[in-house]
C-alpha positions as CSV (number, residue, x, y, z in Angstrom):
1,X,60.5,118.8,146.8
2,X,59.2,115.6,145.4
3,X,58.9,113.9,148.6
4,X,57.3,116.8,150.1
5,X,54.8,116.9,147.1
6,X,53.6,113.0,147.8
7,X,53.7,113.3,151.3
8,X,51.3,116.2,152.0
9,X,48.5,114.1,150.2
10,X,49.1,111.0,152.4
11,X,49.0,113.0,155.7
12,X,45.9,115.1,154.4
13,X,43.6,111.7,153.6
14,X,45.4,110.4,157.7
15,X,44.0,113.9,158.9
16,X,40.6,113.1,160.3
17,X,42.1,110.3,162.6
18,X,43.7,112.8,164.8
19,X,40.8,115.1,165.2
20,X,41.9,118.1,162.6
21,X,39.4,119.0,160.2
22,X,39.1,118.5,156.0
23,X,38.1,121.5,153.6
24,X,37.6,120.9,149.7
25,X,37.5,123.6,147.3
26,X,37.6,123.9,143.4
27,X,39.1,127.2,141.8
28,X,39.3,129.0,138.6
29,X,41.7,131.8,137.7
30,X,43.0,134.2,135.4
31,X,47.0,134.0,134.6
32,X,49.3,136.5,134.0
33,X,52.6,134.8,132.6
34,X,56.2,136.1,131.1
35,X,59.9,134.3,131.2
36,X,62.7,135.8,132.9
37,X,65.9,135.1,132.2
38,X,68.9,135.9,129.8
39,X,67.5,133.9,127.5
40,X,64.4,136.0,127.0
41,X,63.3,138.9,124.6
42,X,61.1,142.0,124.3
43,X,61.1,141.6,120.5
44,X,61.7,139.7,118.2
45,X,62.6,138.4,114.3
46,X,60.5,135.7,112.2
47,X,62.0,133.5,110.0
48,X,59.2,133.2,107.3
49,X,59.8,130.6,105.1
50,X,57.3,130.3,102.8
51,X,58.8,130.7,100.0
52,X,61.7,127.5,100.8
53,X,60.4,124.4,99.5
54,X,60.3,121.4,101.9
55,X,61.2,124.1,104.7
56,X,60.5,124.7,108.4
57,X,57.4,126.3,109.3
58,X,57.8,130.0,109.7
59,X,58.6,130.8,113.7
60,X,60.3,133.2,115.9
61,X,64.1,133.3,116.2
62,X,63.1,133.8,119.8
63,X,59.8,132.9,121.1
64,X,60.1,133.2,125.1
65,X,58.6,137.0,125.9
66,X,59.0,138.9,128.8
67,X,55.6,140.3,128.4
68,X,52.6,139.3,130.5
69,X,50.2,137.4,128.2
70,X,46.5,136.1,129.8
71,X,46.0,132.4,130.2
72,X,43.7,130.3,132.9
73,X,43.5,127.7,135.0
74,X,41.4,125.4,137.1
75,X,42.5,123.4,140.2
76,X,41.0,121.3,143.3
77,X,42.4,121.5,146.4
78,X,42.3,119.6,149.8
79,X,43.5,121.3,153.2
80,X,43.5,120.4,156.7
81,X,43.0,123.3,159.2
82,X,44.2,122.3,162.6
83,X,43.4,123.8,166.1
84,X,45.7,126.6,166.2
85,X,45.1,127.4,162.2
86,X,48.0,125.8,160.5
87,X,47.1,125.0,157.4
88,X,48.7,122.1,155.2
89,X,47.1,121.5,151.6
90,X,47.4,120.0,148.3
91,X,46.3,121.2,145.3
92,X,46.0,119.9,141.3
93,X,45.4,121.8,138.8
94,X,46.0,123.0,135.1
95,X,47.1,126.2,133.9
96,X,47.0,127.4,130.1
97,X,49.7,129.9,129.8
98,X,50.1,133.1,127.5
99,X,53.6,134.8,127.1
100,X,54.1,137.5,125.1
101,X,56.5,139.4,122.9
102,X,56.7,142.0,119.8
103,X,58.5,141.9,116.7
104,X,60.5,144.1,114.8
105,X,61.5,142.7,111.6
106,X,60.7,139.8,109.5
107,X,63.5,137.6,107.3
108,X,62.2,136.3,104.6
109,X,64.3,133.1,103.3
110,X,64.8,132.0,99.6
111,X,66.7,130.1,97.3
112,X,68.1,132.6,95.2
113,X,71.4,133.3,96.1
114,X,74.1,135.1,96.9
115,X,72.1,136.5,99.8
116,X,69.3,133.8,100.0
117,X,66.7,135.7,101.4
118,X,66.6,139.4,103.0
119,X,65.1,141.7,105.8
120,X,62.1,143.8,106.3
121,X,60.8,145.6,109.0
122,X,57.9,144.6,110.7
123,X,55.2,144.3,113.1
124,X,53.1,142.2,115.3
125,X,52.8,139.7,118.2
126,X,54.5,136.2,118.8
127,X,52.4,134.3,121.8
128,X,53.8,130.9,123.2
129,X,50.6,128.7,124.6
130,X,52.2,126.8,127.3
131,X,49.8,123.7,128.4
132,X,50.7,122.5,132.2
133,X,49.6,120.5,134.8
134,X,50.5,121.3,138.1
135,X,50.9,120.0,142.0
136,X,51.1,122.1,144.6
137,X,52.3,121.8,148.4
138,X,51.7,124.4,150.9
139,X,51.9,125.4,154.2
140,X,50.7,127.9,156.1
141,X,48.2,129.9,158.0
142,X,44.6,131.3,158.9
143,X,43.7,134.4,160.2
144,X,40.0,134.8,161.1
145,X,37.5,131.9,160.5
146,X,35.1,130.6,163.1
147,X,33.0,133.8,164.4
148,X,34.2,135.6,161.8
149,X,33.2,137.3,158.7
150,X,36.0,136.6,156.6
151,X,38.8,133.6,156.7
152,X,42.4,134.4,155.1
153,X,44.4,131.5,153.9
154,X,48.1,132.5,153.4
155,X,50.0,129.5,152.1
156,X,54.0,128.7,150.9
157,X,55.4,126.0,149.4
158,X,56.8,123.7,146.0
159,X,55.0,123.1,142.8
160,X,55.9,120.7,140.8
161,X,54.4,121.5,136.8
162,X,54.5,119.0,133.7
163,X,54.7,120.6,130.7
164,X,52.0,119.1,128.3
165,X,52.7,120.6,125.2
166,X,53.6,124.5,123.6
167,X,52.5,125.9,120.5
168,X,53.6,129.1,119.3
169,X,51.5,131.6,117.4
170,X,52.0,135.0,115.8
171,X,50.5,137.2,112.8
172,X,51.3,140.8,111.8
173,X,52.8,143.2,108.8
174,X,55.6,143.8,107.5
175,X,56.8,147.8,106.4
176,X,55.1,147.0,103.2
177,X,51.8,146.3,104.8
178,X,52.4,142.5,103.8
179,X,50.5,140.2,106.2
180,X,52.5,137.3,108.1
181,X,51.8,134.8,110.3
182,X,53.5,131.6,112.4
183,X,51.5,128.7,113.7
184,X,53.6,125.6,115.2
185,X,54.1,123.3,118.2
186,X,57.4,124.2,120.5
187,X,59.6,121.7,122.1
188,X,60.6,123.1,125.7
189,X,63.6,122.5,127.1
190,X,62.3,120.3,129.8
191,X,58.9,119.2,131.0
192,X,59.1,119.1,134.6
193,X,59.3,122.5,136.2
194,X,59.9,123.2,139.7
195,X,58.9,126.2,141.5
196,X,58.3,128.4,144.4
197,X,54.3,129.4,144.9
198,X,53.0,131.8,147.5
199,X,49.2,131.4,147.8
200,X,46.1,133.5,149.7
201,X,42.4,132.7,149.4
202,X,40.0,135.1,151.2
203,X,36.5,133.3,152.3
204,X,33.2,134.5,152.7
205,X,31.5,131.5,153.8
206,X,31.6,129.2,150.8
207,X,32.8,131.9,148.1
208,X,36.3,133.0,147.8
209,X,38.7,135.4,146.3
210,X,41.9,133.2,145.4
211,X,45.4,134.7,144.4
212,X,49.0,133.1,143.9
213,X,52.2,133.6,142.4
214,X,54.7,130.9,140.8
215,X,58.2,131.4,140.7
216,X,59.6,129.0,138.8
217,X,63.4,127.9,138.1
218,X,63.3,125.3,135.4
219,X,64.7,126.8,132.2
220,X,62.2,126.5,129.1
221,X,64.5,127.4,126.2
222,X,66.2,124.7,124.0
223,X,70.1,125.3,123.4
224,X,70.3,126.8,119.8
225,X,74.3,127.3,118.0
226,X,74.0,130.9,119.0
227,X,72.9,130.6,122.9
228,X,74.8,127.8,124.0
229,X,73.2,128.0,127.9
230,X,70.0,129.3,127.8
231,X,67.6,130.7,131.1
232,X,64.2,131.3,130.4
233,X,62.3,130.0,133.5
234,X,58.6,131.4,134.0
235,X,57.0,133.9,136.4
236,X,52.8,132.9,136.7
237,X,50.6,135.1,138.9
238,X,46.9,133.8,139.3
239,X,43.7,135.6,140.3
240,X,40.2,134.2,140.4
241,X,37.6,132.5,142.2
242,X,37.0,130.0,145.0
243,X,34.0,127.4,145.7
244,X,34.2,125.3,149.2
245,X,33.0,122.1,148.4
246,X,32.9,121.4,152.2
């Protein structure tokens, strides 16, 4: 994948030599992002620990949701459209990623013993920011084009995504109507994340409808005592806009 990934670009910049022509286009999109795996959650319980001196921050026992939260992202891309409409392009862009989960009770830690703390119900939202940047190979197809009103772009290939940094944040109630709320950076698991993207654009002249879907295979989640293997790799589909530079 990684030789694929520095590859394309080479071959793309070699393109105009051998008589194929360049198009250059900057997008922006709307994500839709969750984690799959059996390391994820629907709900969830926060650890507040407010009232522990010299504590952790208050945070989720579980933070990687498999609910759809809304991000965005912005990318430029470079393809080569050859004489019988095969597509090859390259693409760079960043993505700000929302996942989502609920929560259902809240522990609250102390130093008091015997029990140290106890457990009330609760309510609210955990989100995990995910901050990535992303490189994308594809290959592929175009139907339409020259003579044509429309142009569809239907591309496949690797993406290769660098995980900048993840913060987690959440607020809600408790039964008691008690407000509480987490706000901290998250270590993932890994920062490189491979993936699996399928990609269509739809052209009118220079504007464009642009769609894709990641799926990805790196796992996210850290190893805690109580989940010794973890899986929580990420599922990202994209909608937005197009611009053809040329």
């Amino acid at each position: 994948m990684k030789h694929l990934l520095l590859a394309l670009p080479l071959g793309l910049v070699l393109a105009p030599a051998y008589g194929q022509h360049m198009e250059y286009s900057a997008r922006g999109t709307v994500g839709f992002a969750k984690f799959a795996g059996n390391g994820v959650a629907s709900t969830t319980t926060v650890n507040d620990a407010n009232n522990v001196p010299n504590a952790e921050s208050s945070r989720a026992v579980n933070p990687y949701g498999n609910t759809y939260g809304t991000g965005g992202g912005l990318s430029v891309r470079v393809q080569r459209v050859e004489k019988f409409n095969v597509i090859t392009a390259f693409d760079l862009g960043y993505d700000l990623m929302q996942t989502r989960l609920g929560v259902t009770a809240i522990r609250y830690n102390s130093i008091v013993p015997p029990d140290y703390g106890f457990n009330r119900a609760g309510s609210g939202v955990v989100r995990l920011f995910s901050h990535a940047v992303t490189a994308f190979g594809g290959v592929g197809y175009r139907l339409g084009g020259e003579g044509h009103a429309l142009a569809l772009d239907a591309l496949v290939g690797p993406e290769l995504a660098y995980l900048v940094a993840a913060h987690e944040n959440g607020d809600g109630t408790n039964s008691s109507g008690t407000a509480w709320h987490t706000d901290l950076s998250r270590t993932p698991n890994t920062h490189f994340d491979f993936r699996l993207r399928g990609d269509l654009s739809i052209w009118r002249k220079r504007v464009g409808v642009v769609a894709s879907y990641s799926y990805g295979f790196s796992n996210y989640q850290p190893a805690t005592s109580g989940v010794s293997s973890p899986d929580a790799s990420i599922r990202l589909a994209r909608v937005g806009l197009g611009y053809r530079l040329k």
